[in-house]
C-alpha positions as CSV (number, residue, x, y, z in Angstrom):
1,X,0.0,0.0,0.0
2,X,2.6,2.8,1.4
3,X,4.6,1.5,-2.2
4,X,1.2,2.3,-4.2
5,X,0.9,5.7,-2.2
6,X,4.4,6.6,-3.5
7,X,4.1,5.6,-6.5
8,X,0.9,8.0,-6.8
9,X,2.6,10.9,-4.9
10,X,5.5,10.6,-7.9
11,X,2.8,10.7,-10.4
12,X,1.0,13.8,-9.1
13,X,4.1,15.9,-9.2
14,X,4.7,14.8,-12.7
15,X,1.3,16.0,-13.8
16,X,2.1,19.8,-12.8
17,X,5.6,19.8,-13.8
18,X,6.8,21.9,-16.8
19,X,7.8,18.9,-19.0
20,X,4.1,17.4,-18.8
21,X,2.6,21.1,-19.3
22,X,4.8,20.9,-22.5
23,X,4.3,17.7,-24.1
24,X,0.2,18.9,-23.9
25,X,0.5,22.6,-24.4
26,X,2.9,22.5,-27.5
27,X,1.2,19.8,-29.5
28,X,-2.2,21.2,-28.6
29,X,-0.8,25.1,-29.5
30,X,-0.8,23.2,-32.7
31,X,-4.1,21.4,-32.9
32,X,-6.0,24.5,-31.5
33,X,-4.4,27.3,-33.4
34,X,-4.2,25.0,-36.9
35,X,-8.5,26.0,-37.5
36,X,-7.7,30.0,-37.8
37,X,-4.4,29.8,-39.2
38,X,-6.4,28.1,-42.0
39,X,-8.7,31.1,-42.4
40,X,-6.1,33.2,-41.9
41,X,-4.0,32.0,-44.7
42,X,-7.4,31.8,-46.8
43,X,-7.9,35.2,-45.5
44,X,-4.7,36.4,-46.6
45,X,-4.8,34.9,-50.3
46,X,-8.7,36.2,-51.1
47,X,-6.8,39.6,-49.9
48,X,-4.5,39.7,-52.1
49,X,-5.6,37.2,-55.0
50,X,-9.8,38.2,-55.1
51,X,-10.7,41.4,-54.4
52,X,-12.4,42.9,-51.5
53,X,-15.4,42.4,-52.2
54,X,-14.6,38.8,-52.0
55,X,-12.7,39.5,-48.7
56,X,-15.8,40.5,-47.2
57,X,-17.8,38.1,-48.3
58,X,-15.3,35.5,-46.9
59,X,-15.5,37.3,-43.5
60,X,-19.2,37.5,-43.5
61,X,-19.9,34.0,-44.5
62,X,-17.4,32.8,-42.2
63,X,-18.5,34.4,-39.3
64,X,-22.6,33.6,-39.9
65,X,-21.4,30.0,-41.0
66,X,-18.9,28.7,-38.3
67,X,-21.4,30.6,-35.5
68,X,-22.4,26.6,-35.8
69,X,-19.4,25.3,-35.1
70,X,-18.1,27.8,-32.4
71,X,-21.3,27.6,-30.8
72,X,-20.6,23.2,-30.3
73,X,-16.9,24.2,-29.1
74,X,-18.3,21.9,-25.7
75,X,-17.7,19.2,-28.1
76,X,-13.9,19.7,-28.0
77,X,-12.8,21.5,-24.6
78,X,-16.2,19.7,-22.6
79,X,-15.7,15.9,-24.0
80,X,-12.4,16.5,-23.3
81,X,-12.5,17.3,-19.7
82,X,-14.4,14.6,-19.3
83,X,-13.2,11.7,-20.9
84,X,-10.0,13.0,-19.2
85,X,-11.5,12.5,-15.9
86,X,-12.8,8.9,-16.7
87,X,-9.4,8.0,-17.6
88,X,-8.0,9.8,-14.3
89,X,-10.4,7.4,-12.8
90,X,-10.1,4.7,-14.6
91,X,-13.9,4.1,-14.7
92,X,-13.1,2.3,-18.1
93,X,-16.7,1.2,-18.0
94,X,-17.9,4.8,-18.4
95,X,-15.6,5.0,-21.3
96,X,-17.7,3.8,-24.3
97,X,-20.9,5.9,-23.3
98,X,-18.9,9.4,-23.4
99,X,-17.6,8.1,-27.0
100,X,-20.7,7.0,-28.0
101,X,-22.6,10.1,-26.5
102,X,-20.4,12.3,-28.2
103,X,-20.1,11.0,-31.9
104,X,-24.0,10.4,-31.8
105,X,-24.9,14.0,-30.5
106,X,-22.6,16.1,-32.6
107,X,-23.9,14.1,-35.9
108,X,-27.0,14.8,-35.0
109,X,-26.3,18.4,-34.4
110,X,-24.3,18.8,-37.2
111,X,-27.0,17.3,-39.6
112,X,-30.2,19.3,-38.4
113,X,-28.0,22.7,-38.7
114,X,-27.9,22.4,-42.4
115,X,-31.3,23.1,-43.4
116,X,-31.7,26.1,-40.9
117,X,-28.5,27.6,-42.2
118,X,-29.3,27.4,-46.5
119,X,-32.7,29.0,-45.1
120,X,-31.1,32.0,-43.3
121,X,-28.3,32.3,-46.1
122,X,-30.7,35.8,-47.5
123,X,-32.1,37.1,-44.3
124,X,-28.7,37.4,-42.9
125,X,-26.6,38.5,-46.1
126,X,-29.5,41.1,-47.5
127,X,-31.6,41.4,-44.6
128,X,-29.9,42.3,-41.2
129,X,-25.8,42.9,-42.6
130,X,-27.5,44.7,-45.5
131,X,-24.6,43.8,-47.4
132,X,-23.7,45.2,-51.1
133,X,-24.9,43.4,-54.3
134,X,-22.0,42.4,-55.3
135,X,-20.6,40.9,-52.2
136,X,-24.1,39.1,-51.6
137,X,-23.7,37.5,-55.0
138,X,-19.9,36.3,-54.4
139,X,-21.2,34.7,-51.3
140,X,-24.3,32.7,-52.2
141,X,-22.7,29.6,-53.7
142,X,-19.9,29.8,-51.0
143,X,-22.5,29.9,-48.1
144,X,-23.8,26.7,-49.6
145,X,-20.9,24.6,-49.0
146,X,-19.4,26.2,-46.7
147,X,-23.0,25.1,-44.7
148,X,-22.5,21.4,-46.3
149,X,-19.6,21.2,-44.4
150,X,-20.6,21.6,-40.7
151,X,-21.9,17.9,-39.9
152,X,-18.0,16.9,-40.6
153,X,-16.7,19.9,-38.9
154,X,-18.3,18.5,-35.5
155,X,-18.0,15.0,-36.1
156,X,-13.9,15.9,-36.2
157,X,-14.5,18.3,-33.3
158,X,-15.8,15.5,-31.0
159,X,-13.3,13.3,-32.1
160,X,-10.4,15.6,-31.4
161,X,-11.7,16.5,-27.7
162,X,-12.0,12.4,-27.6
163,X,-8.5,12.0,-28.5
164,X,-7.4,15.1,-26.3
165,X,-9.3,13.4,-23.4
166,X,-7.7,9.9,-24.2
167,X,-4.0,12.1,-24.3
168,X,-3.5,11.5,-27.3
169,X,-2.9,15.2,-27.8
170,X,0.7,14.6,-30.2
171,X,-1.7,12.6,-32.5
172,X,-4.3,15.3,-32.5
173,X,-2.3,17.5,-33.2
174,X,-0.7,15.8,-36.1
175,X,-3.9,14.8,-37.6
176,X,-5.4,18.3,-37.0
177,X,-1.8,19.8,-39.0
178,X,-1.9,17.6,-42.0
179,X,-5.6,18.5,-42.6
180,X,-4.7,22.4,-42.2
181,X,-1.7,21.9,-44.8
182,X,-3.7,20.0,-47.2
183,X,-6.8,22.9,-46.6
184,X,-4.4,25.3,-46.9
185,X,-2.3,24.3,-50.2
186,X,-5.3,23.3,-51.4
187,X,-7.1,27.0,-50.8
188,X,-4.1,28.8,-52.3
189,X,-4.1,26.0,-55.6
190,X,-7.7,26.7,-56.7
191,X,-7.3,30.7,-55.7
192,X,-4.6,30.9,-58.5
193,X,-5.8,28.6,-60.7
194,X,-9.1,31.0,-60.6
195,X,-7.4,34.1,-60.7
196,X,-9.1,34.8,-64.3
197,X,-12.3,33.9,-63.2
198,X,-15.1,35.6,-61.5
199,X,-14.3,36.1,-57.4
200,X,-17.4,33.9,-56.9
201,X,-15.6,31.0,-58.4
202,X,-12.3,31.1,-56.2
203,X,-14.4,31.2,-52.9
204,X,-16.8,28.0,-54.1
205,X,-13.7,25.9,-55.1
206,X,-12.2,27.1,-51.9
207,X,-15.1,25.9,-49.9
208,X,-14.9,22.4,-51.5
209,X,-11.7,22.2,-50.7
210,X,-12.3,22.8,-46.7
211,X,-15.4,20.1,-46.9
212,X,-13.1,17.4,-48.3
213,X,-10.6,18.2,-45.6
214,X,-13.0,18.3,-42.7
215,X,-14.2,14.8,-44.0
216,X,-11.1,13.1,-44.0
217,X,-10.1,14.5,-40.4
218,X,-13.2,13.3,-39.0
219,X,-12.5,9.8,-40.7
220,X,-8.8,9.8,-39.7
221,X,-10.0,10.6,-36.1
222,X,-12.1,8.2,-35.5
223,X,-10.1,5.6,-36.5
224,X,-7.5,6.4,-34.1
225,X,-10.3,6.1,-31.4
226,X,-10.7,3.2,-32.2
227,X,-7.2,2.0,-32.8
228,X,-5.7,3.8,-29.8
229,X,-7.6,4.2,-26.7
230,X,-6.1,5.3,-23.4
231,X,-3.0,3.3,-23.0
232,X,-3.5,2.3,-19.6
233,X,-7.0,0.8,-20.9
234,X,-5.7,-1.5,-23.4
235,X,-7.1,-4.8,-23.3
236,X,-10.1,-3.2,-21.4
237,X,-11.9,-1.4,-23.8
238,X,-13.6,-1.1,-27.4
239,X,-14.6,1.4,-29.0
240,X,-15.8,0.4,-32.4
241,X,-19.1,0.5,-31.8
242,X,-19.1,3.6,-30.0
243,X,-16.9,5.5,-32.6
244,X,-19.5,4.7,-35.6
245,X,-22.2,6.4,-32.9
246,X,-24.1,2.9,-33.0
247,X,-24.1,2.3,-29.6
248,X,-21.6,1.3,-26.3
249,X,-22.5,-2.2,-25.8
250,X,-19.0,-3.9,-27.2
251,X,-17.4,-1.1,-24.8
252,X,-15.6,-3.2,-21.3
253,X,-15.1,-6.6,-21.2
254,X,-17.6,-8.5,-19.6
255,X,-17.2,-8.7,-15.6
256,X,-16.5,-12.6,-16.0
257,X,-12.9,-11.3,-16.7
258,X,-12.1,-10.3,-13.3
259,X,-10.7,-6.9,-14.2
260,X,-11.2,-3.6,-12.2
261,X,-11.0,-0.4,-12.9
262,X,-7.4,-0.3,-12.0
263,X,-5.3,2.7,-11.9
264,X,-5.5,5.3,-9.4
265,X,-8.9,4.4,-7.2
266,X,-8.7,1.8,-4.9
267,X,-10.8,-1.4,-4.3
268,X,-12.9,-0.8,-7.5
269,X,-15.6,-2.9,-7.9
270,X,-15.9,-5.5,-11.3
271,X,-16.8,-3.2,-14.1
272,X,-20.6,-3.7,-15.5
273,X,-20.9,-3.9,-19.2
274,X,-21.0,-0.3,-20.9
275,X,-24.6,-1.1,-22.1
276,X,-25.6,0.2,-18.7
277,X,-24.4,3.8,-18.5
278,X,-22.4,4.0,-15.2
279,X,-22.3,7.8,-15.2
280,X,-24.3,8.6,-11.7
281,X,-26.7,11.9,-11.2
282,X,-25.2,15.0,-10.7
283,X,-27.5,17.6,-9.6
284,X,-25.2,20.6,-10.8
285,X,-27.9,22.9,-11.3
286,X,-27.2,23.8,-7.7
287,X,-23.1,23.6,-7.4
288,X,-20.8,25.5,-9.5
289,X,-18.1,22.6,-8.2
290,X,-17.3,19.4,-9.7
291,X,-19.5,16.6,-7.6
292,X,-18.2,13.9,-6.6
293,X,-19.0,10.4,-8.9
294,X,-17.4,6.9,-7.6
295,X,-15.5,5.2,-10.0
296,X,-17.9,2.8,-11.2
297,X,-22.1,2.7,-10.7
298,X,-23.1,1.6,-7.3
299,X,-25.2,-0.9,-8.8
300,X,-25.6,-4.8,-7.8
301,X,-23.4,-7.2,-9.4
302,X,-25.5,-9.9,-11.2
303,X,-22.9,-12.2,-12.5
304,X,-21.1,-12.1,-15.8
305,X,-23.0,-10.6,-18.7
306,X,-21.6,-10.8,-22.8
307,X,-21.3,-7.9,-23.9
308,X,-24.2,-7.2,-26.8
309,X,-26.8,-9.2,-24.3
310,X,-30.4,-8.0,-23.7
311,X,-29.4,-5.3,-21.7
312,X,-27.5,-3.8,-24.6
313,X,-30.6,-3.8,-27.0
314,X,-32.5,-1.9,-24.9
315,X,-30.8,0.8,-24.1
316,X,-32.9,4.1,-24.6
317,X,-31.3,6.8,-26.4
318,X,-32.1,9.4,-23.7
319,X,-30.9,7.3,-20.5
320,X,-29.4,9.3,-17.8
321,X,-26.4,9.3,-19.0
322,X,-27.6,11.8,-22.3
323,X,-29.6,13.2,-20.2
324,X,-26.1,14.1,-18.5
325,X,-24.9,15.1,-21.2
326,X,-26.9,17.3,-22.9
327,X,-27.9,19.4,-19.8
328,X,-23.7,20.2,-19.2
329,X,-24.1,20.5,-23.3
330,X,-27.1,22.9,-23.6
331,X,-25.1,24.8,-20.8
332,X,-22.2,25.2,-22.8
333,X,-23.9,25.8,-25.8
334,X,-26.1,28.7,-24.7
335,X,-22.7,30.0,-23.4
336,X,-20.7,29.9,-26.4
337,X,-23.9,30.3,-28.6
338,X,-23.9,34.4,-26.5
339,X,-19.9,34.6,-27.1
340,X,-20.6,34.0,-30.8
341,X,-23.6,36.5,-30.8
342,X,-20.6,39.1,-29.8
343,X,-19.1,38.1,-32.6
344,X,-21.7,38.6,-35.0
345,X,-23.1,42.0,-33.7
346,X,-19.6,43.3,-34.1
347,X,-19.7,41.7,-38.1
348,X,-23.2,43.8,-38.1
349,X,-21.5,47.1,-37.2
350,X,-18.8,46.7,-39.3
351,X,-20.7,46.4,-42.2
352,X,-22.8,49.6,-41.4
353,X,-19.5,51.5,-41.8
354,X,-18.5,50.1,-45.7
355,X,-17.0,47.2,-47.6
356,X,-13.1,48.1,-47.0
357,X,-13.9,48.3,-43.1
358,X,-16.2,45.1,-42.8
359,X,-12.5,43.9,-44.7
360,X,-10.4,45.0,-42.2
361,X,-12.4,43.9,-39.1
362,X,-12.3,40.3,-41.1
363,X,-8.8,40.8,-40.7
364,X,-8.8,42.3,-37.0
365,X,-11.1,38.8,-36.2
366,X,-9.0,36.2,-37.7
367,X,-5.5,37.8,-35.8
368,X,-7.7,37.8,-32.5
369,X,-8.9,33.8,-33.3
370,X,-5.6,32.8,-34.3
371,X,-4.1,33.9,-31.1
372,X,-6.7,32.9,-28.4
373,X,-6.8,29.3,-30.4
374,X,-2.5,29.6,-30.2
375,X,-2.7,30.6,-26.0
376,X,-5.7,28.2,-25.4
377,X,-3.1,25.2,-25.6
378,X,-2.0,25.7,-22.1
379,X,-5.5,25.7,-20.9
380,X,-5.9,22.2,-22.7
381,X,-2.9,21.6,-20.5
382,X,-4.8,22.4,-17.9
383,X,-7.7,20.6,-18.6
384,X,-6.2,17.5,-19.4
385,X,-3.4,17.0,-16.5
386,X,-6.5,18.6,-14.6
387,X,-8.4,16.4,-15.0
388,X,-6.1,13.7,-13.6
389,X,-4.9,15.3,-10.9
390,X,-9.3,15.4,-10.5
391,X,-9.4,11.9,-10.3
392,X,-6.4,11.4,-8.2
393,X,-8.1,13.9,-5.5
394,X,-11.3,11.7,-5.5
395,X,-9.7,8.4,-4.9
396,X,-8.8,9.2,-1.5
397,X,-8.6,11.7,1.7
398,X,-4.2,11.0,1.6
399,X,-3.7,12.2,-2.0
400,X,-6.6,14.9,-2.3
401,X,-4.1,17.7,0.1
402,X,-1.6,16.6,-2.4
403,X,-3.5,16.5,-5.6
404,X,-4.7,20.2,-4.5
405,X,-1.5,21.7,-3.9
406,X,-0.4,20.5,-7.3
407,X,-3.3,21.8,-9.7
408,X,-2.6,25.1,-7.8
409,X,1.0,24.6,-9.5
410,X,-0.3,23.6,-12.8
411,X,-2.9,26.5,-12.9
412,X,-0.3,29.2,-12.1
413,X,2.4,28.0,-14.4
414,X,-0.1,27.1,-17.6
415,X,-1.9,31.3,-17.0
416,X,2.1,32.4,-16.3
417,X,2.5,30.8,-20.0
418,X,-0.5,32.4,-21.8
419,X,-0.1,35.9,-20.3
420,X,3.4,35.6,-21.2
421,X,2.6,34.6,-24.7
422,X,-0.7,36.8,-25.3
423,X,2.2,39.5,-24.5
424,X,4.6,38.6,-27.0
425,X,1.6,38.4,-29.8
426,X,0.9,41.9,-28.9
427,X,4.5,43.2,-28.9
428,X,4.7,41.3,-32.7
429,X,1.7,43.0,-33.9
430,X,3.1,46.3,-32.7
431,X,6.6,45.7,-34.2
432,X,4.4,44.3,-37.2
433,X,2.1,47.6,-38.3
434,X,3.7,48.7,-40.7
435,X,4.0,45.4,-42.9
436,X,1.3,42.9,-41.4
437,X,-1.7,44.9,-43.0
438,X,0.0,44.4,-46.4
439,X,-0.1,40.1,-46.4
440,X,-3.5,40.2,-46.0
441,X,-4.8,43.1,-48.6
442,X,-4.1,45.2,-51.5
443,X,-6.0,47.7,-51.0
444,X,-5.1,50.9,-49.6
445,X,-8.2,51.7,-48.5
446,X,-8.3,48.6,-46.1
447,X,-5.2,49.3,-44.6
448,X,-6.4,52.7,-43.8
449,X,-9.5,51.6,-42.3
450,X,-6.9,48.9,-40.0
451,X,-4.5,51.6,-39.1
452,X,-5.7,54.7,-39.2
453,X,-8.7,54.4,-36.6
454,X,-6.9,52.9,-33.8
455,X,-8.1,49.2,-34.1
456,X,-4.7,48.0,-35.1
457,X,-3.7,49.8,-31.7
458,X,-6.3,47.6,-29.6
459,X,-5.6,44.9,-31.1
460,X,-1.9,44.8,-29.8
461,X,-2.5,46.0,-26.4
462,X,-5.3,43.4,-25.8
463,X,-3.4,40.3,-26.6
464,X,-1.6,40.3,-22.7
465,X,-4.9,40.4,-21.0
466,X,-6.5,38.3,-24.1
467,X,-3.8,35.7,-23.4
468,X,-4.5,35.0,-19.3
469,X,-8.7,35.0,-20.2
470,X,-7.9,32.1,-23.4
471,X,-6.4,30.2,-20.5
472,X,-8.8,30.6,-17.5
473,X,-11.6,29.9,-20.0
474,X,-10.0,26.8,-21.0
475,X,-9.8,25.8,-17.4
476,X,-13.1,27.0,-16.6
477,X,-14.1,23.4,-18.6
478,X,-12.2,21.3,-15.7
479,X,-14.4,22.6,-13.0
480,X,-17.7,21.4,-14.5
481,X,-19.4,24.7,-13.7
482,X,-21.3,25.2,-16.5
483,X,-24.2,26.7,-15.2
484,X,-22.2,29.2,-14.0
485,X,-20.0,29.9,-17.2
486,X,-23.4,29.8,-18.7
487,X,-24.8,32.8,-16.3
488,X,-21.5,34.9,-15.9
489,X,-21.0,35.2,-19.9
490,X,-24.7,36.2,-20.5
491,X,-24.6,39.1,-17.7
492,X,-21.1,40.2,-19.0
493,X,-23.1,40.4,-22.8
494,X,-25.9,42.6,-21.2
495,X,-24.3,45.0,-18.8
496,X,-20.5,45.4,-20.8
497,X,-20.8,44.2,-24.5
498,X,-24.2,45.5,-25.4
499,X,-23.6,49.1,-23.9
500,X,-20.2,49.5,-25.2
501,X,-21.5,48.6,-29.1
502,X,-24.6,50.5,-28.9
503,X,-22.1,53.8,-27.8
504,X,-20.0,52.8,-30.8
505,X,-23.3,52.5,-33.1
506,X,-25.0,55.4,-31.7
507,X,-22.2,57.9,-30.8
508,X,-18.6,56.9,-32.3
509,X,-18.8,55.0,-34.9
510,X,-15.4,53.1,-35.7
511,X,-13.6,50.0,-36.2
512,X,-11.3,50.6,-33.3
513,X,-14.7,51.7,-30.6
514,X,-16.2,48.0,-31.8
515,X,-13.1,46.3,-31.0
516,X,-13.3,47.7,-27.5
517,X,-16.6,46.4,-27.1
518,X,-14.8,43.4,-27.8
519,X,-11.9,43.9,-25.1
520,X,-14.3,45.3,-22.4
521,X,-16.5,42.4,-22.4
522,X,-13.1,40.2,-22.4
523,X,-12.2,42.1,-18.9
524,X,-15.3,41.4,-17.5
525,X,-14.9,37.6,-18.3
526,X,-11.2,37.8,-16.6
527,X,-12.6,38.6,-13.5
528,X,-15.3,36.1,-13.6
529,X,-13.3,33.4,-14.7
530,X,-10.4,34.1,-12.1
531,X,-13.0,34.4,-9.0
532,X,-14.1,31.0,-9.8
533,X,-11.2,28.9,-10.5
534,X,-9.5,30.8,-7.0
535,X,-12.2,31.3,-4.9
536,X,-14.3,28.6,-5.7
537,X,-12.7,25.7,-7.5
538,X,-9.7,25.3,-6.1
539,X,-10.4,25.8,-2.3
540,X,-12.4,22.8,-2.7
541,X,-10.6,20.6,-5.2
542,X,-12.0,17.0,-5.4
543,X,-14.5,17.2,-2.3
544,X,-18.0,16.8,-2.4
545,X,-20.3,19.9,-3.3
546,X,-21.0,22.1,0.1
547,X,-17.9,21.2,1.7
548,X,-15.6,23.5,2.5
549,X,-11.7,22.6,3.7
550,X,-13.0,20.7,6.5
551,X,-14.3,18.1,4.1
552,X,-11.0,16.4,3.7
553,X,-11.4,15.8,7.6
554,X,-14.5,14.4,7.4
555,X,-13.3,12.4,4.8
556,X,-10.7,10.9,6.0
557,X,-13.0,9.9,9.4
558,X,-15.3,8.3,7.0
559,X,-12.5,5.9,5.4
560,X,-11.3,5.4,8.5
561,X,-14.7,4.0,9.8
562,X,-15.2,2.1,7.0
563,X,-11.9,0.1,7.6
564,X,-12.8,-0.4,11.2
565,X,-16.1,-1.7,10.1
566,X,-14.5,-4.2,7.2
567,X,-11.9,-5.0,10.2
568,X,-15.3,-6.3,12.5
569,X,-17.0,-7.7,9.6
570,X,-19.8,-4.9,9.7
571,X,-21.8,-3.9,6.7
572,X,-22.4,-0.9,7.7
573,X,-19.6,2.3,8.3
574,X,-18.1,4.2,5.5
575,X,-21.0,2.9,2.8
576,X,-23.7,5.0,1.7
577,X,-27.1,4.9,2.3
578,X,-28.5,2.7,-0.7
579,X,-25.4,0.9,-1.4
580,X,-26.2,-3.0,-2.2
581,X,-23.5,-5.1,-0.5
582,X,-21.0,-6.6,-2.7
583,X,-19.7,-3.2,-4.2
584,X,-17.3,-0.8,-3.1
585,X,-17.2,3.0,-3.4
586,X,-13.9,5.3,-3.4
587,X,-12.8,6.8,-0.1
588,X,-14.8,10.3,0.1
589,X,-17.6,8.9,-1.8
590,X,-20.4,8.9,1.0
591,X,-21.7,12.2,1.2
């Protein structure tokens, strides 16, 4: 036992020491930032290769388009976190149903935002951006594909926070680069090969070129879920079945086998099969703190079950576990969906004040992305070794002290790395103003409206602050608060964003004044962010919700009386109230 303990203590410190914040940051700086470095690049080449009318049809098709895809960024960053804190577990048998959950929902999702979309494609375009005739008409046929293209743009979404969770983050990142070179030679192939044709043709062979790519990253992906699961659960789990979005009844070996969950918790019961979701109810409608969840369901063991049996063909699609699911997912999405309504407004505002400026805010946008994507690879740091050093805290009152004092390490070196980083973005773009503007357009006009208003200026001396709010917002994910994430970003878009654009739209009109809007809702979720990863995450790391410090006393008097009683033979002691005899919870578990 004391040689297990050490063997666990070793462990913790690696996950919070600067080689482990590495290997995950630097492959995921990769995988996150590869998206916007794509639209970047296209950015850049419609600048100088199209014209601008094309420019701002990219930007505006872009932005209306991807508001989809932005809006399901749970499926990355919030399948990440937890998959990454079933494997911290090793609740292996919970496995299958986050895979399956995942693949199936964002599908789904994915397929039923099509239609909406090609029905919104004039409303939008001529009706509310009141856009030009000529940029409308460059846009249509691009809007179409670019729409096409969402189901496989969250199917490789899921499967990349899937992989992240799995730490597989050097393979995500690897498959997410080849995709962005092949997008991105491809983009600048058909833009030269159309240079003689109409700008309407560039962008439409463009946006075929991104669908293909989306489709063979969300192929590629899942593969490699199936192929490479977690390595400390090979031999225990399979995900085929899960992958395709059929089902999770082929996920765990049956419990004939004798294996447990293994790992970090200790005296794990046999794992069920994964046709039975073993993902408990957690009431976080009330908490703004991860809850507690044993290892494995506290359910009766019946004897060895094949996996497939009747229990498997039964299995109703909205089960607790989806039910789970999509509450933490509707959460996230009405979060994100508000984020992306800043976004969008902004477009709106821009394109009040004419073509070359709704350009140069494009160009303003994709720099902002391409950054917060670039800094947000610490916070996947964060969410990934968090999310072990999560499960670590849980399975036991002697590592939780220890598993706290080391996320507080991880969480100040990973914000250390993105303020330090969002700082030298914004010294480069000041270094950069007099020859950055020119990659991305010819035309004067749009490099007037970038630097002579000020917005250049904002965008440089917001990248420090920009850089610590990428990472907290990443790490907001690993607390599981998304009720509150949820809440705090809607308030900050009513009492900061709103006012600030409606005195730029009213009173001072500008690029730079929208921008602010931007920045000043960005404070606002700084302070938000940082009050509830210090004030109310951390001081209670891996105890249950409504315990404060003194939880980890009462925890460890609850293990202790529950090896007196399995010391007299009791059934009673440190088991909770319900619990069928013949299974075993994790230390701390009993409320």
């Amino acid at each position: 036992m004391e040689e297990s303990t050490g063997l666990q203590a070793l462990e913790l410190q690696g996950l919070s020491s600067g080689r482990a914040i590495a290997g995950v940051a630097l492959p995921a700086i990769v995988l996150n930032a590869a998206p916007p470095i794509v639209i970047a690049v296209q950015t850049a080449l419609v600048g100088r290769y199209a014209s601008t009318s094309a420019l701002a049809a990219f930007a505006a098709v872009g932005t209306c388009v991807a508001f989809v895809a932005r809006a399901a960024n749970f499926l990355v960053d919030g399948v990440s976190s937890r998959v990454g804190k079933t494997v911290g577990q090793r609740a292996w048998s919970e496995l299958p149903t986050h895979v399956h959950l995942s693949v199936r929902w964002s599908a789904l999702l994915g397929i039923i935002s099509v239609p909406p979309l090609l029905l919104l494609r004039r409303p939008l375009l001529a009706g509310l951006l009141d856009l030009a005739g000529d940029v409308q008409q460059v846009a249509a046929g691009y809007w179409v594909v670019r729409s096409a293209a969402i189901p496989a743009q969250l199917l490789a979404m899921a499967a990349a926070g899937i992989l992240q969770g799995f730490g597989r983050v050097r393979l995500n990142a690897g498959l997410t680069s080849a995709a962005a070179l092949l997008e991105m030679a491809g983009s600048a192939a058909v833009l030269l090969l159309a240079t003689s044709q109409p700008p309407a043709a560039g962008l439409l062979a463009m946006g075929w070129v991104s669908l293909v790519c989306q489709a063979l990253l969300a192929a590629a992906s899942l593969a490699c879920i199936v192929a490479l699961p977690p390595v400390e659960a090979k031999g225990r789990v399979h995900l085929l079945r899960a992958a395709l979005g059929l089902g999770s009844s082929d996920g765990t070996l049956s419990s004939s086998s004798g294996i447990d969950g293994g790992g970090s918790g200790a005296g794990q019961a046999q794992l069920s099969p994964a046709s039975e979701p073993l993902l408990e109810a957690e009431d976080r409608a009330e908490s703004a703190l991860p809850l507690s969840r044993p290892a494995i369901s506290c359910t009766s063991f019946v004897g060895p079950r094949r996996a497939g049996g009747r229990h498997a063909a039964r299995a109703p699609w909205f089960d607790q576990a989806t039910r789970e699911f999509l509450r933490d997912g509707l959460n996230m999405f009405l979060r994100t969906l508000v984020l992306q309504l800043t976004f969008f407004l902004a477009l709106a505002a821009a394109a009040r004040l004419g073509t070359a400026v709704l350009a140069a805010h494009s160009i303003v946008g994709q720099l902002w992305v391409v950054i917060s994507y670039a800094v947000d690879g610490f916070a996947a740091a964060g969410i990934v070794l968090g999310s072990r050093l999560y499960g670590f805290a849980r399975s036991g009152p002697q590592l939780r002290a220890a598993a706290e004092r080391h996320m507080r390490r991880l969480t100040a070196r990973v914000l250390w790395s993105g303020g330090l980083l969002g700082a030298a973005a914004g010294l480069g773009f000041h270094l950069a103003r007099g020859s950055m503007p020119h990659w991305f357009t010819s035309d004067p006009a749009v490099v007037e409206a970038l630097l002579g208003g000020g917005a250049w200026t904002v965008l440089a001396l917001a990248q420090p602050m920009n850089g610590l709010l990428f990472v907290f917002d990443g790490l907001m994910y690993a607390t599981q608060a998304f009720r509150y994430v949820r809440d705090y970003m809607a308030l900050g878009f009513a009492l900061v964003f709103l006012p600030a654009l409606a005195l730029e739209a009213f009173t001072f009109p500008s690029l730079a004044n929208i921008w602010l809007a931007k920045a000043a809702l960005n404070v606002w979720r700084l302070a938000g962010a940082a009050h509830l990863i210090y004030w109310r995450f951390l001081p209670r790391f891996g105890l249950d919700k409504d315990e404060g410090r003194e939880g980890a006393a009462r925890q460890a008097a609850s293990a202790a009386a529950a090896d007196t009683a399995a010391a007299n033979g009791s059934a009673g002691g440190g088991v909770a109230d319900g619990a069928v005899p013949g299974t075993q919870m994790q230390p701390g578990d009993a409320a």
